[in-house]
N, C-alpha and C positions, 0 to 999 in steps of 0.2 A: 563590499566584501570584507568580513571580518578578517583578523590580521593573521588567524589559523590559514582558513582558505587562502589565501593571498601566499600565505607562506607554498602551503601544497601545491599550488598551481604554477608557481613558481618553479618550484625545484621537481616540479613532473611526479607523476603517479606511481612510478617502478620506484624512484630514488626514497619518495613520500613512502612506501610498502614495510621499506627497511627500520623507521622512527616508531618510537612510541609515543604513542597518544600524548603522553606522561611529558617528555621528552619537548612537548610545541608548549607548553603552561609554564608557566613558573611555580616553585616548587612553593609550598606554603608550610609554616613550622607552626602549629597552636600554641599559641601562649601559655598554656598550661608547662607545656614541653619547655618550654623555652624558662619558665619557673622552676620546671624538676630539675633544670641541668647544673645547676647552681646549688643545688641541697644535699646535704649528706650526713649521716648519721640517721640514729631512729626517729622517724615520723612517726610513727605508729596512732600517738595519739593528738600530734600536732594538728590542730581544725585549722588555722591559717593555711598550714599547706593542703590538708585536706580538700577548704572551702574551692581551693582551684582547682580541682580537679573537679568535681562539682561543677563548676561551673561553666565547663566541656560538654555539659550535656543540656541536649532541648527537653527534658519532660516535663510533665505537667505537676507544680506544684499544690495544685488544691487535692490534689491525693496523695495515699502512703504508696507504692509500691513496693510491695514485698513477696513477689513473685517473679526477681528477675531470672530465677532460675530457669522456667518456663521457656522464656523469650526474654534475650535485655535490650533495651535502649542502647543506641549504636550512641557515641560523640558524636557533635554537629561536625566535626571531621570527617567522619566515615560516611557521614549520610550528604556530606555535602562530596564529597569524591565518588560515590556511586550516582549521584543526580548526575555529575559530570559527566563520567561515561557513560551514563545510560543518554543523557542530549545529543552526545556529541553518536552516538551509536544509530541513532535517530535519522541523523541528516544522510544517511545510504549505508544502510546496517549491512549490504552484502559484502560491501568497501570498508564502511571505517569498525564495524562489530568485527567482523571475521576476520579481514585482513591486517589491519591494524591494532585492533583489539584483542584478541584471541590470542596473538603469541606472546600477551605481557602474561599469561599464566603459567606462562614456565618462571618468573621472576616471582610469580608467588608461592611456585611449588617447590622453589629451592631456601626460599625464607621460612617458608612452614618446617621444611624441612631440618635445617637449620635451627631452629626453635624447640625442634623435639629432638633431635640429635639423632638422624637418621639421615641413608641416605634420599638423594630427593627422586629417586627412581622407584623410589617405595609409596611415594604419596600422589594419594589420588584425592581432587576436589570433589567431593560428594554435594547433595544438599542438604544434609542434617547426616547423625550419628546413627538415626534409623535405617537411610538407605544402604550405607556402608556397613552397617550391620548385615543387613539384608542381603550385600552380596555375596555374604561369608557365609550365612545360616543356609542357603540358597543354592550357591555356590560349591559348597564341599559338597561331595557323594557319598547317599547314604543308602543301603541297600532295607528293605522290608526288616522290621526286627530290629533293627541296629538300634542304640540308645544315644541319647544326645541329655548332659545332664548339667542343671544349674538348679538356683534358689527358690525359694518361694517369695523372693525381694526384688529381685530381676525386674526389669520395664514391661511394661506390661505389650505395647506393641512387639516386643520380641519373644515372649512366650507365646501371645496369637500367633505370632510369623511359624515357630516351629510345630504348635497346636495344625495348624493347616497343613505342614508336612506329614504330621501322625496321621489325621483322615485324607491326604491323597495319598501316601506313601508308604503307609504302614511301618513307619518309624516310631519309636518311644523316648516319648519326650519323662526324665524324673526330676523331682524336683525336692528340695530337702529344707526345713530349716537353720536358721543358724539365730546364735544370739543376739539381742535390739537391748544395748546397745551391744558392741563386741569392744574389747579390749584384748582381746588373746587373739595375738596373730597366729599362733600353733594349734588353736582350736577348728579355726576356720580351713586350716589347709590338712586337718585328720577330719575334719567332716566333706571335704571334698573328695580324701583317698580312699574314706571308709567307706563312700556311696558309687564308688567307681565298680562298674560289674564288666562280665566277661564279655558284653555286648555293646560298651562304650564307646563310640565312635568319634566324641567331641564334647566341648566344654563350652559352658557361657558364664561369664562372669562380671561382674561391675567391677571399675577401678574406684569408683564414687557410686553407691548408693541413691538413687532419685528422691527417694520416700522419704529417708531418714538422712542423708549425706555421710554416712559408713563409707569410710574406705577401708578398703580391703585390700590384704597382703597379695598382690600381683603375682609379683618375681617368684618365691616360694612354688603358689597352685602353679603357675606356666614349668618351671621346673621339675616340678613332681610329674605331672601329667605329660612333660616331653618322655621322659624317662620310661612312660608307659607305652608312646607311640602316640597320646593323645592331644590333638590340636586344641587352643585353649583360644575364643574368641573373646576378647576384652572390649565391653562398653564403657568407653569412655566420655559419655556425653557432656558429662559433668565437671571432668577433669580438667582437663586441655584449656590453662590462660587463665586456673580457677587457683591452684598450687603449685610451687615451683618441680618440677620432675624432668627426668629425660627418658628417653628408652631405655638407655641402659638402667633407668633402675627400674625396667618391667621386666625388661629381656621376651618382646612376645615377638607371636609372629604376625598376628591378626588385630589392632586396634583400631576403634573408628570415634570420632566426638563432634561434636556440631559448633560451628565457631559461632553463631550469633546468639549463645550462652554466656558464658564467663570472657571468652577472646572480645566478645563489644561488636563481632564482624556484622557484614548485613545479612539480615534475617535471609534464611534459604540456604546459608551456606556451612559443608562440611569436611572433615577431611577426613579418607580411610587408608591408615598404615597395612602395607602387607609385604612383608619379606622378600627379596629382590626371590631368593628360592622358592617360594611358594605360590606365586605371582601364576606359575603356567598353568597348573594341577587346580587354582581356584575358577571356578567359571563366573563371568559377568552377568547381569540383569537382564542388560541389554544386547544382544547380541553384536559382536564384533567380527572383522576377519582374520580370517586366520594368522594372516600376520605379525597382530598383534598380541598371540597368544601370552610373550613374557613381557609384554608393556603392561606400566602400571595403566594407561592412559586408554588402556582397553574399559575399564570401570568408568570412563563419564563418556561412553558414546552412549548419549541418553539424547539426539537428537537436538534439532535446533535449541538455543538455551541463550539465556542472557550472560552478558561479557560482564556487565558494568557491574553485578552480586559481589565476583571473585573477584576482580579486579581491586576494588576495595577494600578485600582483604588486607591488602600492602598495608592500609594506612592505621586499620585496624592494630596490625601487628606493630607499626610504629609507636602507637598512644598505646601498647602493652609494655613493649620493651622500654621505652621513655619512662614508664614510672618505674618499671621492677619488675620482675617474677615473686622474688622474695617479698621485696617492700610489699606490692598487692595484696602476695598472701597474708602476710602480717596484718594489713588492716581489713581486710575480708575476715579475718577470724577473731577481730578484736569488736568489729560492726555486733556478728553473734554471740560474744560475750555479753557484750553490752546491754544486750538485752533478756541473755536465757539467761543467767546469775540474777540479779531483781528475782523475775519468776520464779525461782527454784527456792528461791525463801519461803515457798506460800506450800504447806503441808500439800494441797489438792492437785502441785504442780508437778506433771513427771515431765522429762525430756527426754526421748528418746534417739537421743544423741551424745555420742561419749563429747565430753568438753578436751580430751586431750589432744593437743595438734597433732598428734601422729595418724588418727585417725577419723578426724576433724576437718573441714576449716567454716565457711558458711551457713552452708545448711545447716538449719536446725529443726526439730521437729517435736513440737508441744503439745501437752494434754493437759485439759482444764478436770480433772475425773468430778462425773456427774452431770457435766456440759458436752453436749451433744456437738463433735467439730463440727457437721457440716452448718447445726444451725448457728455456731459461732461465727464460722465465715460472715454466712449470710448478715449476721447481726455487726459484724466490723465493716463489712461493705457498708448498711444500710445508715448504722450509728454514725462513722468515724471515716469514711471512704479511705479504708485499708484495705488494700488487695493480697491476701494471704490465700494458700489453697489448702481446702481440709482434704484430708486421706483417710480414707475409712477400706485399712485392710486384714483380712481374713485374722492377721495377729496381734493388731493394733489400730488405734487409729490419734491422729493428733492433727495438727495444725504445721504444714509443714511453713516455714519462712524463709525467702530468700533476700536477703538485704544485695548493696551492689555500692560498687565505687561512686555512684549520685546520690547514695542513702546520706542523709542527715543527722547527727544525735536528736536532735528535736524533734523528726517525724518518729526515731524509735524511743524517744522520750512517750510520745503521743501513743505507740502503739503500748508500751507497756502500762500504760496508767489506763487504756480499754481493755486490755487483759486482764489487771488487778479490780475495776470496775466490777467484771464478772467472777471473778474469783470471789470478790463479797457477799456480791449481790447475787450473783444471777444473772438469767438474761430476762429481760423486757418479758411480763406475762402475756404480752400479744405476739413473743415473738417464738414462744418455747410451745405453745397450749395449741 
């Protein structure tokens, strides 16, 4: 009988109900952490400290990854604490998943909370930024006619989501451009009041940009648009664990972002802010009772679901707050320096990405003009096994890049010297023709 079991058997099943999982293990601190907590001043460009941090993670170096945006690689911390509860959930998931495991989600919905500077009756664990979107876009009532308005830059799964409202609903979805890059945060928030009509019902808007990594003035459009009556629903997929921010400096009522992005959490997992006051008037995905009409915890009755995802969130959050919010973002926006400056010395190179941290950090998004993105992907995968994703949209198109706390100088050494390859040259006549 392992020394768990032996423990629970011991001190009986009801007494056992009351512990966390957490609680029977000894607690483990990553040496990375245990490195960070001794260091002070600018890192930014320090590779010694860097290299440790780096070296938290399992991926695979015979490639580039530069698509952590997509999806990141968790720390062998995170993924070694979800293997844990997902075993341990294992051995009688109706006992140790539900009973013992289930209630440490309140311990992660008050640290999420916590981290965004909200209260924790506001957050709900989603599985990505999508669903929590979705319960918003879904969830408000919209009668035949009414308008629902955002960009032509918006994610593309939440434009379909409201497209499907227009043909069952007969709702109008508009959609508007705005400038690539923007540097005018007064521009963006008169192109939002200017396209508001008398049939306006709701707002979408990105806090972070997917395509291009544009952020956009929040606080401002949610302010103007309260002023009109109109609810302003913020995707924040990209944001949350990406830049240092709180709520107070959105002031929304509706935000949602996906933590195994920029937070490092385990893939599947999300959270959606919605204001303790708006919480009753929003309906859920899944259907709930009545009860819990002003629970935020109405929004993840989505059925049976695994513990050990969220659960690990915890640890997730521990290797965020260990290095920084600020520190992070400092070297997250120094990772895409590093590499769009180079590029932009080459006449043929656009970015369509503002370089200033206001409205910056990561993301960047490149154009070789002349070179076809999507067949430059293909020719960095084929060439160079670098994972970049091309974007080919309606206003632009480029190479979008997402570097990540396990990026390396030397692999964005590598990527920029197959960029400037092509910039000379071309691409391969077997790979363009």
């Amino acid at each position: 009988m392992s020394n768990r079991r032996q423990f629970l058997y011991q001190i009986g099943a009801p007494a056992a109900a009351a512990l966390t999982y957490s609680s029977l293990v000894p607690a483990r601190v990553p040496a990375v952490l245990e490195h960070i907590a001794g260091v002070t001043g600018d890192v930014t460009r320090d590779e010694t400290f860097w290299r440790e941090v780096q070296q938290a993670f399992t991926v695979d170096r015979s490639l580039i990854n530069l698509n952590s945006g997509g999806v990141s690689p968790s720390p062998r911390i995170v993924q070694e604490a979800m293997k844990g509860h997902l075993d341990y959930s294992n051995e009688a998931p109706v006992y140790t998943m539900w009973r013992i495991l289930e209630p440490q989600r309140e311990g992660v919905r008050q640290r999420l909370a916590l981290e965004f500077g909200c209260d924790s009756e506001e957050i709900a664990l989603t599985r990505n930024a999508s669903e929590g979107l979705q319960i918003c876009q879904l969830g408000l009532e919209f009668e035949p006619g009414d308008e629902v308005l955002t960009t032509t830059q918006d994610y593309g799964r939440m434009i379909t989501t409201f497209k499907q409202r227009e043909r069952r609903e007969g709702i109008v979805l508009k959609q508007f451009s705005i400038p690539i890059p923007s540097e005018d945060p007064g521009e963006i928030v008169r192109l939002f009041e200017e396209n508001i009509g008398p049939r306006t019902r709701a707002i979408l808007m990105c806090h972070m940009i997917n395509i291009t990594g544009q952020i956009l003035p929040v606080k401002p459009v949610v302010q103007m648009a309260r002023r009109k009556g109109i609810p302003v629903i913020v995707d924040g997929a990209h944001a949350f664990g990406h830049f240092d921010f709180k709520h107070e400096d959105l002031d929304c009522d509706y935000y949602a972002s996906s933590l195994h992005k920029w937070l490092l959490a385990p893939h599947g997992t999300g959270l959606l802010h919605v204001r303790k006051n708006k919480i009753k008037e929003l309906w859920p995905l899944m259907a709930a009772p009545e009860g819990m009409d002003e629970d935020i915890r109405k929004y993840e009755e989505i059925g049976t679901h695994p513990a050990a995802n969220y659960i690990a969130i915890a640890e997730a959050l521990t290797f965020h707050q260990g290095i920084g919010a600020k520190r992070k973002e400092d070297r997250l926006r120094y990772l895409r320096d590093y590499w769009a400056k180079p590029l932009m010395q080459h006449d043929r190179v656009r970015l369509h990405t503002s370089l200033k941290p206001e409205f910056s950090c990561c993301i960047g998004t490149v154009q070789i003009e002349g070179i076809d993105t999507a067949e430059l992907g293909t020719h960095l995968w084929d060439a160079h096994r670098i994972i970049a994703t091309p974007i080919k949209h309606a206003e632009f198109e480029g190479l979008r890049v997402t570097a990540n706390l396990f990026t390396t100088l030397e692999e964005l050494n590598r990527f920029v010297d197959a960029m400037e390859q092509v910039v000379r040259h071309g691409l391969p006549a077997t790979e363009s023709s």
